[in-house]
C-alpha positions, -999 to +999 in steps of 0.1 A: -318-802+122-307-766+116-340-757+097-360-774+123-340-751+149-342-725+132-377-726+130-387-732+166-367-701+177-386-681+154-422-697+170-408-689+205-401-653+198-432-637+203-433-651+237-401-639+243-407-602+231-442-606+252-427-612+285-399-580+277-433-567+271-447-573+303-413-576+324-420-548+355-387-551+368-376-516+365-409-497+372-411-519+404-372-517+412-376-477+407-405-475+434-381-496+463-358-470+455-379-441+458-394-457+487-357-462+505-349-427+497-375-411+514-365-434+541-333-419+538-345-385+535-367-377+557-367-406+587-341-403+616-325-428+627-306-443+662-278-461+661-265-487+686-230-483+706-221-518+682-228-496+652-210-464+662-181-482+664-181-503+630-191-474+612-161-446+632-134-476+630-143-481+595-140-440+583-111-433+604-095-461+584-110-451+544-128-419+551-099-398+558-078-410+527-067-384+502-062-388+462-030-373+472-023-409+490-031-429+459-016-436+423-032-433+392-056-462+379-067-465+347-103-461+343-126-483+316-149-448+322-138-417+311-160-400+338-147-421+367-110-413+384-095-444+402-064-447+423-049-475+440-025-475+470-008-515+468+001-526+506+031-545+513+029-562+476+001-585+489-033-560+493-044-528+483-067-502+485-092-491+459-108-459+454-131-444+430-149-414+422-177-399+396-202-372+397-241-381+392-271-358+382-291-368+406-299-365+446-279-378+475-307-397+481-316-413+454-281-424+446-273-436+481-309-460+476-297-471+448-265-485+464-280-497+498-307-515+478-288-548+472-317-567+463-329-551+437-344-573+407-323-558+381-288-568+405-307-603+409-312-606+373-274-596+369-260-615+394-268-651+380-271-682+393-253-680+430-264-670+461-271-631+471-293-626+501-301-592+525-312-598+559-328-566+576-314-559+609-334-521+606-334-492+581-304-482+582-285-518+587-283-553+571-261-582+569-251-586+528-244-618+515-232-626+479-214-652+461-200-647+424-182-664+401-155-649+380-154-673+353-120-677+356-111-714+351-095-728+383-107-702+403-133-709+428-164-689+433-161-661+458-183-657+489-186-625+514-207-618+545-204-584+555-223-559+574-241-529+560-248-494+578-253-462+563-255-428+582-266-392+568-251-362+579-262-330+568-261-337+524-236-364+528-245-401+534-219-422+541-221-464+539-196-486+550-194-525+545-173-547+568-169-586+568-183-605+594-183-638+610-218-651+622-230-687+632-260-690+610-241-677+580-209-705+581-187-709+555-203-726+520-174-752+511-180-750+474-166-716+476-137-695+491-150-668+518-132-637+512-132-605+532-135-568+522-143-531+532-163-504+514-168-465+524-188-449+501-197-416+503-223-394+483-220-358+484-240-328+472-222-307+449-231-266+439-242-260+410-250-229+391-285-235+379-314-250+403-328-270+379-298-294+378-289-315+409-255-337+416-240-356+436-204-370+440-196-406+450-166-416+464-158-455+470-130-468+486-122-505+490-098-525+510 
């Protein structure tokens, strides 16, 4: 049974190194994004009073954090700091921050673009779905299991708005309740919130761009 195995995997390979071959996923990923950042760029936007309000409640709470505020994390990256500031022993706040060679605007697409076919591909079996309320807002929905035995799959419903000002683009994600979304009973709805900020950074030499990203979640 083994050499019979054996063999069929090695008759099925060239179909599998044929459809890496052919797999578009990245060229087609890269123009969305490039798409979405010009978007970004060069498209103004208007935001409603409901959407003023989530997005100033939201960076009066994160935005105005300092590192000063937060203790050292230990980072798996060398090139990303983290802190965390632990709340009454039960919740916390997360924060993280890297520098990227690349534009604002390219960055930020790559963060708003949640359906991406490289984070589908990633993401595995459970759910993950965007619903486009206009450019510049959506309602995010994503399930995910941990793999943790015991531990039920995770599911959040949040709302997504991003807002450019000046070279700084600032997203913030907060959970929402809505009647056409309800509550899947095979998981555990869980609630978060995310500011993330990109920034253009100087440099000394035009030929190189950057960008700093700064995420804190709650």
């Amino acid at each position: 049974m083994f050499v019979v195995n054996s063999n069929i995997a090695k008759a099925l390979s060239p179909v599998g190194a044929l459809r890496e071959r052919f797999q578009r996923d990245a060229e087609i990923d890269s123009a969305e994004r490039g798409s979405l950042a010009g978007i970004i760029r060069d498209e103004p936007q208007t935001y409603s009073s409901e959407e003023d309000i989530l997005f100033n409640s939201l960076h009066a709470k994160l935005g105005v954090l300092r590192w000063s505020s937060f203790d050292d994390l230990e980072s798996p990256d060398h090139l990303v700091k983290m802190g965390t500031i632990v709340e009454n022993g039960t919740s916390g706040i997360g924060r993280a921050s890297v520098v990227v060679d690349a534009s604002v605007f390219d960055c930020a697409a790559w963060e708003v673009m949640q359906m991406g076919r490289k984070r589908l591909r990633d993401h595995g079996r459970l759910e993950r779905s965007l619903t486009k309320v206009n450019d510049h807002h959506g309602i995010f929905y994503a399930a995910y299991d941990f793999g943790i035995p015991g531990f039920q799959p995770r599911e959040f419903l949040q709302s997504q708005v991003w807002r450019l000002q000046g070279d700084k683009l600032t997203a913030v994600y907060h959970s929402v309740d809505r009647a056409d979304v309800p509550p899947n009973p095979l998981y555990v709805r869980g609630t978060s919130t995310t500011h993330s900020v990109y920034e253009k950074l100087q440099v000394r030499t035009r030929e190189r761009r950057a960008s700093e990203l700064k995420i804190a979640c709650h």
